[in-house]
Rosetta silent file (secondary structure, phi, psi, omega in degrees, C-alpha in Angstrom):
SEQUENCE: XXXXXXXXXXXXXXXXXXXXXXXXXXXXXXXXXXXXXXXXXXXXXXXXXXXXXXXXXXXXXXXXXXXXXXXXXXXXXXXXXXXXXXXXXXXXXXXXXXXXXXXXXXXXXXXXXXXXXXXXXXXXXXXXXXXXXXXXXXXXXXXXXXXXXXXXXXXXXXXXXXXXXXXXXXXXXXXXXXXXXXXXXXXXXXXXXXXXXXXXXXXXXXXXXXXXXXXXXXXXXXXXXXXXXXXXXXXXXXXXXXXXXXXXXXXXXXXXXXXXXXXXXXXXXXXXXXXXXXXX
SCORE:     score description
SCORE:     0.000 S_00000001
   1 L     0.000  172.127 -160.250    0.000    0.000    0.000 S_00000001
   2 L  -136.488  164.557 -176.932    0.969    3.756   -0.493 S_00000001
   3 L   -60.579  174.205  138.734    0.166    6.852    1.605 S_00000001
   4 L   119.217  172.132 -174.524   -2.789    7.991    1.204 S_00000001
   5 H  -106.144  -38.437  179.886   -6.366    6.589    3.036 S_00000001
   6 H   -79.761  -13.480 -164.845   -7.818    5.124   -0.358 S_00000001
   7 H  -103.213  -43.020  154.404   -4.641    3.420   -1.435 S_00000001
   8 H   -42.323  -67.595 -161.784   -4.773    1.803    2.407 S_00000001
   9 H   -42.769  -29.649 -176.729   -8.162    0.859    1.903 S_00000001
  10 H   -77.522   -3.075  148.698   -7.051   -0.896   -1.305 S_00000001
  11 H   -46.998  -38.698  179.166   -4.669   -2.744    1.040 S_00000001
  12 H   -96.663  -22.161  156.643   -7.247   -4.531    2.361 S_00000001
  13 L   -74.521    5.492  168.703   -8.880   -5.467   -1.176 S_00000001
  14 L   -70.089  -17.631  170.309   -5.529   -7.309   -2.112 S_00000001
  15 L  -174.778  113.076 -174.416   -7.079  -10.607   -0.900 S_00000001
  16 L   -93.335  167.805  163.155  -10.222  -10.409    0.146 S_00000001
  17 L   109.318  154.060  169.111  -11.879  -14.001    1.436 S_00000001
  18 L   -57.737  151.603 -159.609  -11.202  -16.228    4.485 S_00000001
  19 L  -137.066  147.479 -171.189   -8.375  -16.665    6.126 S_00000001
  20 L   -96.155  138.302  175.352   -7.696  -19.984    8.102 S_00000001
  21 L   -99.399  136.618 -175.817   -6.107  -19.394   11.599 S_00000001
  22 L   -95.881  147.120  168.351   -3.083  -21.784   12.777 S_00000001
  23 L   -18.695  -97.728  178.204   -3.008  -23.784   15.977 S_00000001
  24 L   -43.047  122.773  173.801    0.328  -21.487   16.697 S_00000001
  25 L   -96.725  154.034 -169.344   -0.789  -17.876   15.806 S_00000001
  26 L   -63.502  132.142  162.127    1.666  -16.254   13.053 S_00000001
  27 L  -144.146  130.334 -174.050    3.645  -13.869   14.838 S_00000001
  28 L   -52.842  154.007  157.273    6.327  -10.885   13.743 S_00000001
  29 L   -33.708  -65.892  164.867    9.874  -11.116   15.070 S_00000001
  30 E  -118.472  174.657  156.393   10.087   -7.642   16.586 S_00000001
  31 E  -175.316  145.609  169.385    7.478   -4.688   16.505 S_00000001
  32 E  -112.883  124.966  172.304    7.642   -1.210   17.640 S_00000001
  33 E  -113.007  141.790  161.345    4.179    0.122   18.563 S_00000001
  34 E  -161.401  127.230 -162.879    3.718    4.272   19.061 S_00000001
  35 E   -45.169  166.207 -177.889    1.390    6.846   19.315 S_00000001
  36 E  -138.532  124.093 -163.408    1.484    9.278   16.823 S_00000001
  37 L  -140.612   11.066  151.831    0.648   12.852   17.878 S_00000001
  38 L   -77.140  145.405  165.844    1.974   14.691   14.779 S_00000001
  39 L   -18.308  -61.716 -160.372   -0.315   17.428   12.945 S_00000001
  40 L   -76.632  112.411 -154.974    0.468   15.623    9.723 S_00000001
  41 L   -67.787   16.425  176.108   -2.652   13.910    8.787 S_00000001
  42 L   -43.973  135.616  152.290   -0.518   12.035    5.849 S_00000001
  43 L  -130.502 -170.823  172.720   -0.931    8.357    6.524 S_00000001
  44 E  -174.567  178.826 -152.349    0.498    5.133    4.731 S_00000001
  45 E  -175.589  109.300  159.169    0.150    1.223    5.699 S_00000001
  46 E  -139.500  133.118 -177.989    2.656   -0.885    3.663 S_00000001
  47 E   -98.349   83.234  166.569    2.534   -4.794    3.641 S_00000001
  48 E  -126.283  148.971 -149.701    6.008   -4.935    2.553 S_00000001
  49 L   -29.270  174.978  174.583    8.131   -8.503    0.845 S_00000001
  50 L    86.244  -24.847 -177.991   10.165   -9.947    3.189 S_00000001
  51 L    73.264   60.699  171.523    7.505   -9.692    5.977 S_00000001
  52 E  -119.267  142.562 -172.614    8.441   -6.071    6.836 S_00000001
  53 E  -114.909  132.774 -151.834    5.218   -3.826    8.196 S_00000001
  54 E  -123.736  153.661  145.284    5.341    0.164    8.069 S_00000001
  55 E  -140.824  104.954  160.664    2.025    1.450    9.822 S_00000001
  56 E  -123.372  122.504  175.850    2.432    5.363   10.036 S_00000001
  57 E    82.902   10.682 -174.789    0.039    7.901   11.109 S_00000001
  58 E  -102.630  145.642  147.545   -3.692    5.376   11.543 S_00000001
  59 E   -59.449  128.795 -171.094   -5.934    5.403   13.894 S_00000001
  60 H   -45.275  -61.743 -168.835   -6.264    1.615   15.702 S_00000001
  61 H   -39.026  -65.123 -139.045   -9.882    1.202   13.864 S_00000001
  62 H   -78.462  -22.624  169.781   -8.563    1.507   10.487 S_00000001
  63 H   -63.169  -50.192  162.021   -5.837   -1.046   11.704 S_00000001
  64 H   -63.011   -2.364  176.229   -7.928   -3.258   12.868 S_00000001
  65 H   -80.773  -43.593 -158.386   -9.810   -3.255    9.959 S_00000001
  66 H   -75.855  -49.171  167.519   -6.933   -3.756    7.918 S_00000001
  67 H   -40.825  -70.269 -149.302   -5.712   -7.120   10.189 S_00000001
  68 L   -99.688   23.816  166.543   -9.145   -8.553    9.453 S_00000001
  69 L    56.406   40.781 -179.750   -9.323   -7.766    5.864 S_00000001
  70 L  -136.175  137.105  177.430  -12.174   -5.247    6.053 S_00000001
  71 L   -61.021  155.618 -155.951  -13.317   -1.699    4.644 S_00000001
  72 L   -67.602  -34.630 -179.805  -12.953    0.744    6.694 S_00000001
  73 L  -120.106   56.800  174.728  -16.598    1.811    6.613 S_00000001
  74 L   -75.273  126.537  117.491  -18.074   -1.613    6.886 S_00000001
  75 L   -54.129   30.583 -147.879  -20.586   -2.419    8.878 S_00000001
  76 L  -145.006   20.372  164.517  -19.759   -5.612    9.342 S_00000001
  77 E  -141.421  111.421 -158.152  -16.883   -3.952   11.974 S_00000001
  78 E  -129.569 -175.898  157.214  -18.712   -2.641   15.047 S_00000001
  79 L    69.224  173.246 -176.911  -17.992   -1.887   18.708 S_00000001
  80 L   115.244  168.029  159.435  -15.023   -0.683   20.634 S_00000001
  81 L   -60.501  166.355  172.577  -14.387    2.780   22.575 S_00000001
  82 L   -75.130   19.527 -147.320  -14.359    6.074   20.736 S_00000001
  83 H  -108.693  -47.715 -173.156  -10.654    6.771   21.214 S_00000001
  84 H   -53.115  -14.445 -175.463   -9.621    3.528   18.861 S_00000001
  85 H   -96.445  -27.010 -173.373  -11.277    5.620   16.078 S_00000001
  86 H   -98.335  -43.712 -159.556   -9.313    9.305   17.044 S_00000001
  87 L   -83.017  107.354 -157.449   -5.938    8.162   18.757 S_00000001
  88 E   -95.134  173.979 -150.815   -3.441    7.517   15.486 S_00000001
  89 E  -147.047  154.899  169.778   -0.687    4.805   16.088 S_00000001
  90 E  -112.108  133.801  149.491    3.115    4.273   14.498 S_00000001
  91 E  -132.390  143.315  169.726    3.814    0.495   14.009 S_00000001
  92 E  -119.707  137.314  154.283    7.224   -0.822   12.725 S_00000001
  93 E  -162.244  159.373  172.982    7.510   -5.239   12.702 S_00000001
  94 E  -121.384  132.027 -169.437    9.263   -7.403   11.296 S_00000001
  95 L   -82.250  178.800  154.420    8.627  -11.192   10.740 S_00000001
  96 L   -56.309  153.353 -177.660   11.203  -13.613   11.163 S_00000001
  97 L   -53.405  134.524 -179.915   14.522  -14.359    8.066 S_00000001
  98 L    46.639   25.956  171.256   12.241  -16.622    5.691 S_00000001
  99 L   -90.080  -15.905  157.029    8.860  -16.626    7.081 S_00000001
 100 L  -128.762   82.398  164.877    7.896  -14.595    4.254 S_00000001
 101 L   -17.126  125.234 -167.761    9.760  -15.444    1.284 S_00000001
 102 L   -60.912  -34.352  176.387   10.621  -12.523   -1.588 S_00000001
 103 L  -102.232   55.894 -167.141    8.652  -15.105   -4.069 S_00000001
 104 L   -99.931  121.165  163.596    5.807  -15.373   -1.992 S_00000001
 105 L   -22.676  153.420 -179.216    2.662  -14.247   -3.928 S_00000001
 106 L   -77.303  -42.345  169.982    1.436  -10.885   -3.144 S_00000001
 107 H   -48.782  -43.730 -171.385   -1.884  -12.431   -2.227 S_00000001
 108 H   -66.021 -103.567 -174.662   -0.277  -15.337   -0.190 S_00000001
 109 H   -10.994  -52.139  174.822    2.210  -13.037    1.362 S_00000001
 110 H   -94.290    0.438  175.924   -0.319  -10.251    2.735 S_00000001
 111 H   -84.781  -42.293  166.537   -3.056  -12.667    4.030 S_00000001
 112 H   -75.386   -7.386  177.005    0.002  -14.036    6.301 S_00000001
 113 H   -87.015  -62.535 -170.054    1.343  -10.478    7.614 S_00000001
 114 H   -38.828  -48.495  168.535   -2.203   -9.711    8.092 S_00000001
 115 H   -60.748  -44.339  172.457   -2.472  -12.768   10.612 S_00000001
 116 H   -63.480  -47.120  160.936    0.887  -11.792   12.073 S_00000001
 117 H   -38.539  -79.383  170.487   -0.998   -8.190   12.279 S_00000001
 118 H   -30.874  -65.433 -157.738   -3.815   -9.937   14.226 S_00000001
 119 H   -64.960  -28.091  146.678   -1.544  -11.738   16.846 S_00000001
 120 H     0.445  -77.160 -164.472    0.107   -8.057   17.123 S_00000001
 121 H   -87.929   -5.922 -165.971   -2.906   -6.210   18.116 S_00000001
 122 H   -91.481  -65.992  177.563   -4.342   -9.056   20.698 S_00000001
 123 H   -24.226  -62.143 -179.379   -0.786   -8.913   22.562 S_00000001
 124 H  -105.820   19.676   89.839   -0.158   -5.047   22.446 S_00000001
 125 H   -61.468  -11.321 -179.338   -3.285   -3.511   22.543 S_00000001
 126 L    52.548   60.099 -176.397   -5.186   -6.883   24.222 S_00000001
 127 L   -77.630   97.141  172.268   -7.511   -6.910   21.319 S_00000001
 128 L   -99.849   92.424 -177.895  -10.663   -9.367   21.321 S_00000001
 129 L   -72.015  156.679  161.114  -12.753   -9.720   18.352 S_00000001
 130 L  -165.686  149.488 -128.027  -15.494  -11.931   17.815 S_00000001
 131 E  -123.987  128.819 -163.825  -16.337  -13.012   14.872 S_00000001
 132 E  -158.398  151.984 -172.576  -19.879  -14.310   14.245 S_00000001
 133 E  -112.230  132.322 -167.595  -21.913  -15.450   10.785 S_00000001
 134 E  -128.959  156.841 -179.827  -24.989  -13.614   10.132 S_00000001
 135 L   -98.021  153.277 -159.606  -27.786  -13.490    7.329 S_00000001
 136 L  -176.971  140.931  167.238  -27.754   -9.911    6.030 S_00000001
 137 E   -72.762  141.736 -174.620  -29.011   -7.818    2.934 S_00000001
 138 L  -120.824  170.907  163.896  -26.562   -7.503    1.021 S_00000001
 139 E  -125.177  118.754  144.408  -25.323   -6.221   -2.576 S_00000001
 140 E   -40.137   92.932 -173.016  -24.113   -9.138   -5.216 S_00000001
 141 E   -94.023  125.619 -171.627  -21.749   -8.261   -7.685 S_00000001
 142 E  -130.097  178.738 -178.319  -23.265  -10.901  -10.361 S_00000001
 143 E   -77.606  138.705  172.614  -22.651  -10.650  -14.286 S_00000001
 144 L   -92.579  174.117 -155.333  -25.344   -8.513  -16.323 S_00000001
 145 L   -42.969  -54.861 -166.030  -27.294   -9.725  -18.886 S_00000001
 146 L   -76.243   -9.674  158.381  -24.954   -8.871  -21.853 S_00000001
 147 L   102.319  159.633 -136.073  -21.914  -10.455  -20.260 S_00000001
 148 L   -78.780  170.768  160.796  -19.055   -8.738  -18.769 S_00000001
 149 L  -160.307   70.165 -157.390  -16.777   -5.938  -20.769 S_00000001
 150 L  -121.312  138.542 -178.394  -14.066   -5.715  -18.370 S_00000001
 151 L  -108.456  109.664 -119.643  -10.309   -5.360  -19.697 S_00000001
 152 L   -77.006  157.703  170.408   -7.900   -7.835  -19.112 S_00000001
 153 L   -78.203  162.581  150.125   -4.514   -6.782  -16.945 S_00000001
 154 L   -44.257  -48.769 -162.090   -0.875   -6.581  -18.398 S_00000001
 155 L  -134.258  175.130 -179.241   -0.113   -9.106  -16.037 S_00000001
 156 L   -77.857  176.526  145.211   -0.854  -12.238  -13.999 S_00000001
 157 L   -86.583  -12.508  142.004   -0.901  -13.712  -10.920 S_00000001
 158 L   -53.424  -21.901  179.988    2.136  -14.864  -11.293 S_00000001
 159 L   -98.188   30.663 -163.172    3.522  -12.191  -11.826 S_00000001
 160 L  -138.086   58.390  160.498    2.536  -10.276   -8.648 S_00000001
 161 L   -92.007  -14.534  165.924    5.123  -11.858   -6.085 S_00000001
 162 L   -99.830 -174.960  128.239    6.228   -8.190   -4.877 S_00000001
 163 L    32.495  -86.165 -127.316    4.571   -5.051   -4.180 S_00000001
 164 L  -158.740  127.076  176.540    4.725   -3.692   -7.339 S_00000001
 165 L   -72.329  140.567  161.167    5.295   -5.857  -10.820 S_00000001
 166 L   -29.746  -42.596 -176.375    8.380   -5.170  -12.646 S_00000001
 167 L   -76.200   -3.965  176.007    6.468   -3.674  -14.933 S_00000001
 168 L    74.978   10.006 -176.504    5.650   -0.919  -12.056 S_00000001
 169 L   -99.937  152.586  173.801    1.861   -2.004  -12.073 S_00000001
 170 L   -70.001   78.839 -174.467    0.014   -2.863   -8.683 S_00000001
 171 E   -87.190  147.403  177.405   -1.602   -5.884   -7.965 S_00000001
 172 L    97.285  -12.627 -156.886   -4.471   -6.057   -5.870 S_00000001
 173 L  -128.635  121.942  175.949   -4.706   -2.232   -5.331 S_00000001
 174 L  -112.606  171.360 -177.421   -7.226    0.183   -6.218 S_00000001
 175 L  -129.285  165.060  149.058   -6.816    3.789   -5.937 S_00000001
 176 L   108.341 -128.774 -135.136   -9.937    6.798   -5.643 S_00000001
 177 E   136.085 -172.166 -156.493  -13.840    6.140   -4.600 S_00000001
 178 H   -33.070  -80.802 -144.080  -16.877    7.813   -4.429 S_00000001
 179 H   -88.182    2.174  158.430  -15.682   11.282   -5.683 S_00000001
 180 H  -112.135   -5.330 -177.663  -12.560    9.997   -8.010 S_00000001
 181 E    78.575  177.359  169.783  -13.961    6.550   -9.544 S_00000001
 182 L  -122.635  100.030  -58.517  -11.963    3.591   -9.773 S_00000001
 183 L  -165.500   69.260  168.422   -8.703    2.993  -10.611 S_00000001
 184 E  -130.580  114.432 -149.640   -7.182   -0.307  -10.810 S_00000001
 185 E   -77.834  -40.227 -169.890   -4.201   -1.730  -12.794 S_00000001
 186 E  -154.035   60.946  173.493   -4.594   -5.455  -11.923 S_00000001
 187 E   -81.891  158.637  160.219   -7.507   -6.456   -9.508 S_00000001
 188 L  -116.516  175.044 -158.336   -9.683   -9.054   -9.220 S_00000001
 189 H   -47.413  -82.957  135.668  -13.214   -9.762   -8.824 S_00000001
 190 H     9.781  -82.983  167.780  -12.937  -10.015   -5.219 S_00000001
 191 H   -76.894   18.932 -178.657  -11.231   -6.453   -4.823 S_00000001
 192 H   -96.083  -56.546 -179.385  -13.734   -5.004   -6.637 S_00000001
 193 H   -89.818  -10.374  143.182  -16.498   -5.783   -4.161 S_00000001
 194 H   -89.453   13.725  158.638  -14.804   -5.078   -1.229 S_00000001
 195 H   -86.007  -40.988  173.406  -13.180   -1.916   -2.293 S_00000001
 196 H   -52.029  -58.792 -172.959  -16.843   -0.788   -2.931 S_00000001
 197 L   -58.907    6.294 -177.111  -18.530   -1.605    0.103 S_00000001
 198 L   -73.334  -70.094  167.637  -16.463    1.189    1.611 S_00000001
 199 L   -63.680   34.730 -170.058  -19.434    3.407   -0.281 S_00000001
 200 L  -141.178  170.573 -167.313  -22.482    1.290   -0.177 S_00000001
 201 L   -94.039  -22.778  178.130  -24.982    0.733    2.792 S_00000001
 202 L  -119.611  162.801  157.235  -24.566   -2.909    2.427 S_00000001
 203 L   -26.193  136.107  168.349  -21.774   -5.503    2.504 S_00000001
 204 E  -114.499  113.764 -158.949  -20.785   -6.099   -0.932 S_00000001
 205 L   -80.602 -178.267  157.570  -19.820  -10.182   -2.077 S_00000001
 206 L  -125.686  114.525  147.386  -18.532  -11.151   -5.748 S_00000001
 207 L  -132.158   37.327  174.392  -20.682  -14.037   -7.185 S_00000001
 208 L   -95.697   21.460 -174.345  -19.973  -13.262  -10.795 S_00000001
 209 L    26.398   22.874  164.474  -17.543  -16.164  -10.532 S_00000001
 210 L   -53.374  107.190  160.922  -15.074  -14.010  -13.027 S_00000001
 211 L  -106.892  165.352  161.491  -11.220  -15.294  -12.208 S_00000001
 212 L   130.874 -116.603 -164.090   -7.938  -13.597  -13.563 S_00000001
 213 L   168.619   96.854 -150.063   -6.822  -10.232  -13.205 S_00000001
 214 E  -125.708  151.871  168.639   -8.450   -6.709  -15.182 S_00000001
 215 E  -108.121   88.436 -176.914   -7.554   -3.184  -15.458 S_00000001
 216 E  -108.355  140.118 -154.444  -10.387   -1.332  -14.269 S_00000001
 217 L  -114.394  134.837  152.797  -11.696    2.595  -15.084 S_00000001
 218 L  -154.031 -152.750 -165.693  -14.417    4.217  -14.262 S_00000001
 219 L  -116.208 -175.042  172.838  -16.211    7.831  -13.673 S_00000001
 220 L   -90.881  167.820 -157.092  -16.916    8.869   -9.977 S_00000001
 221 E  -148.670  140.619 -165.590  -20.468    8.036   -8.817 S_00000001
 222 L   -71.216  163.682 -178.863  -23.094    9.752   -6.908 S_00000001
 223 L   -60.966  133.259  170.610  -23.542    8.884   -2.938 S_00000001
 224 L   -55.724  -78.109 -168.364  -24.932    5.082   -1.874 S_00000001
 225 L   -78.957  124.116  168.077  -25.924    5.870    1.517 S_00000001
 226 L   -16.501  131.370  163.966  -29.111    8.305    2.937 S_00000001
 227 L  -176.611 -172.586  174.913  -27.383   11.595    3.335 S_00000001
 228 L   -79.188  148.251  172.719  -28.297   15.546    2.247 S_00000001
 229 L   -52.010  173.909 -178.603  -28.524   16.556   -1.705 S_00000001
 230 L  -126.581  119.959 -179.879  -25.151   17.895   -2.493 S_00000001
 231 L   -14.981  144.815 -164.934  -25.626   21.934   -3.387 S_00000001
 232 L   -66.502  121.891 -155.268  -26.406   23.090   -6.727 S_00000001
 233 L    79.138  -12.329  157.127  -23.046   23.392   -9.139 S_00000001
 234 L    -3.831  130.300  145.976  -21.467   20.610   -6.746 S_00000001
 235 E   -97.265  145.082  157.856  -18.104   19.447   -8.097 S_00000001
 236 L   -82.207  170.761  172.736  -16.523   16.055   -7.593 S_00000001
 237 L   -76.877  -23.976  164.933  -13.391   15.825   -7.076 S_00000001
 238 L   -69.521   19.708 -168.893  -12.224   14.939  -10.672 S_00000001
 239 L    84.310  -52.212 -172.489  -14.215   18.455  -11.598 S_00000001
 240 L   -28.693  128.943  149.225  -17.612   16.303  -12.698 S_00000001
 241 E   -69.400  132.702 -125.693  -20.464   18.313  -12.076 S_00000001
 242 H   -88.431  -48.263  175.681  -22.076   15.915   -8.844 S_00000001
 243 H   -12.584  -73.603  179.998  -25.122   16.623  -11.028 S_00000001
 244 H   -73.180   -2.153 -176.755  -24.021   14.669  -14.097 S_00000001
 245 L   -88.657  172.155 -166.683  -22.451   11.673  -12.240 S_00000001
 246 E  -108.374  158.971  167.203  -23.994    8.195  -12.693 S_00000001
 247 L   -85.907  157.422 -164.674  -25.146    6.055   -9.817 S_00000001
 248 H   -49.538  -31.156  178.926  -23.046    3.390   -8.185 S_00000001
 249 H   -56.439  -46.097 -178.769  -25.461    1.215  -10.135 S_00000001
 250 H   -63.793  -40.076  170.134  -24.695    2.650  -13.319 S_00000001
 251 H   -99.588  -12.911  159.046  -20.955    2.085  -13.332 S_00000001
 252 H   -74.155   -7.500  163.326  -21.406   -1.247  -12.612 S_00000001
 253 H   -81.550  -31.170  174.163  -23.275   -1.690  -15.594 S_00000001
 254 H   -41.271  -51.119  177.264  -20.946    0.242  -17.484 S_00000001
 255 L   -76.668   -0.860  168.919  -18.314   -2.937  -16.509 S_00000001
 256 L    86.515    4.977 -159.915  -20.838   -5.358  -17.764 S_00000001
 257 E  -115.884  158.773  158.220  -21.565   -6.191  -14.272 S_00000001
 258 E  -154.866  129.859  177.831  -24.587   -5.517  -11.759 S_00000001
 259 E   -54.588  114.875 -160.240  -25.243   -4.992   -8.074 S_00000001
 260 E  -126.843  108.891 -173.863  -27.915   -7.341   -6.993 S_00000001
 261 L   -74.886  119.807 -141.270  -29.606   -6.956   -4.003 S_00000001
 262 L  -140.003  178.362  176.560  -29.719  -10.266   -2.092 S_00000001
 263 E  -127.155  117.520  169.582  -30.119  -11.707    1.536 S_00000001
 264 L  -147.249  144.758 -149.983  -26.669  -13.801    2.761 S_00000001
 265 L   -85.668  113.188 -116.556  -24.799  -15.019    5.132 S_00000001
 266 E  -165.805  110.046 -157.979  -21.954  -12.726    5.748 S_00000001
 267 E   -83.716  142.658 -179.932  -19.104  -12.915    8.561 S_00000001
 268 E  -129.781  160.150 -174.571  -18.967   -9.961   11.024 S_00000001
 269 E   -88.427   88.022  170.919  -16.378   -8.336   13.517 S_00000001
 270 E  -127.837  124.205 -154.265  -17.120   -6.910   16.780 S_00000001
 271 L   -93.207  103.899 -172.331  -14.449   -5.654   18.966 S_00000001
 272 L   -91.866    2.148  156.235  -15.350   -6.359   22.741 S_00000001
 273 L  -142.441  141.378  136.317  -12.158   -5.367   24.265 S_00000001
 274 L  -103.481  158.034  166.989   -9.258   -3.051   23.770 S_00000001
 275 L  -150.351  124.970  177.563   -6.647   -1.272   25.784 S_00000001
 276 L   -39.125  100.221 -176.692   -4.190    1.698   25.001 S_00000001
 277 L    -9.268  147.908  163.956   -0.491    0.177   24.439 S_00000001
 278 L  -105.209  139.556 -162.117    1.892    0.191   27.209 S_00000001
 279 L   -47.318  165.180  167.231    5.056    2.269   25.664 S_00000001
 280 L   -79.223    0.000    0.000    8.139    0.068   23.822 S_00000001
């Protein structure tokens, strides 16, 4: 991931999906945890090879979101005090020499830091989630009628064991939202609908059973969720008069794709204990 709050979030759409927990939980080598009490609200989150972890400038919620593979404005991550959402946090760790191999997938590779993440925050923060399966309305991303029109990536999934492809493209990573569209060199189905649900009212799944890896564009899209009109002459942030923007609905048809509103069973987060670090 990259600075930026949208470029996190697209940290957590690099591998969406369950993640199996081991007997032994995966845990980094070292870790430095520390508040962070500069002005600058710059942040960044990098999952980087090697099993090295950068956390600068977040607030615990968005961390904890990011350990458990979830957007940031999910509902489907509830509870805790209000301080975990305001009080921003510096983490440096490191795993152990070869627990995460340089030709470790990108997918592979951040679903195990992410676990390593977990065992992290229950230790230095005493963090207890609990995790429960619920039936819930939902949004679908299923195929539309006319079949998909989605544009293929430069590259593979093979080709995505660092960061960043040779080729300098991103796997896994979207960049923008609501007010800039969406912006992704070599995602999958998967990061598509949970890069979304950051702006929709419901959880969002993938069942268009699509595999492989696309470079996807779009325009920015008017607001999901109940909220006030936006003032007359509105701009997005890309310029777009707010007016003139299409509905979230709209660019998924655009992609050959459509949001389907459904009822499903859908795992949720709720964090029943926390506590403020004790210093390094």
């Amino acid at each position: 991931m990259r600075k930026g709050l949208l470029l996190a979030a697209a940290a957590i759409a690099a591998a969406a999906g369950p993640q199996a927990r081991p007997a032994t939980p995966l845990a980094f080598e070292v870790a430095s945890v520390k508040p962070n009490k500069a002005d600058d609200r710059r942040i960044a989150m990098d999952f980087m090879p090697g099993g090295r972890l950068v956390v600068t400038n977040i607030p615990l919620y968005m961390i904890i979101a990011m350990a458990y593979a979830l957007p940031f404005q999910s509902s489907r991550l509830s509870g805790g005090p209000e301080w975990i959402r305001a009080e921003r946090y510096d983490i440096e760790a490191k795993a152990e020499k070869d627990a995460i191999p340089l030709s470790m997938q990108d997918v592979a590779r951040k679903q195990k830091m992410r676990l390593m993440l977990q065992t992290l925050l229950a230790d230095r923060f005493k963090l207890v989630v609990r995790r429960d399966t619920k039936e819930m309305a939902v949004y679908a991303v299923v195929v539309a009628k006319d079949g998909p029109k989605l544009e293929k990536a430069k590259v593979e999934e093979k080709d995505c064991p660092e960061a960043r492809t040779t080729e300098g493209i991103s796997c896994h990573e979207f960049i923008g939202g609501q007010g800039r569209g969406l912006h992704g060199q070599a995602v999958d189905m998967s990061d598509l609908a949970l890069y979304v649900e950051n702006w929709a009212e419901h959880p969002v799944i993938d069942r268009t059973g699509i595999q492989g890896l696309f470079h996807i564009e779009t325009r920015p899209w008017l607001p999901v969720r109940p909220g006030p009109l936006p003032p007359t002459g509105a701009k997005g942030e890309d310029g777009s008069n707010i007016a003139d923007l299409p509905t979230l609905f709209t660019v998924f048809t655009n992609l050959g794709l459509k949001l389907e509103a459904q009822k499903a069973p859908v795992e949720v987060f709720e964090i029943t204990h926390v506590e403020r670090p004790v210093q390094n």
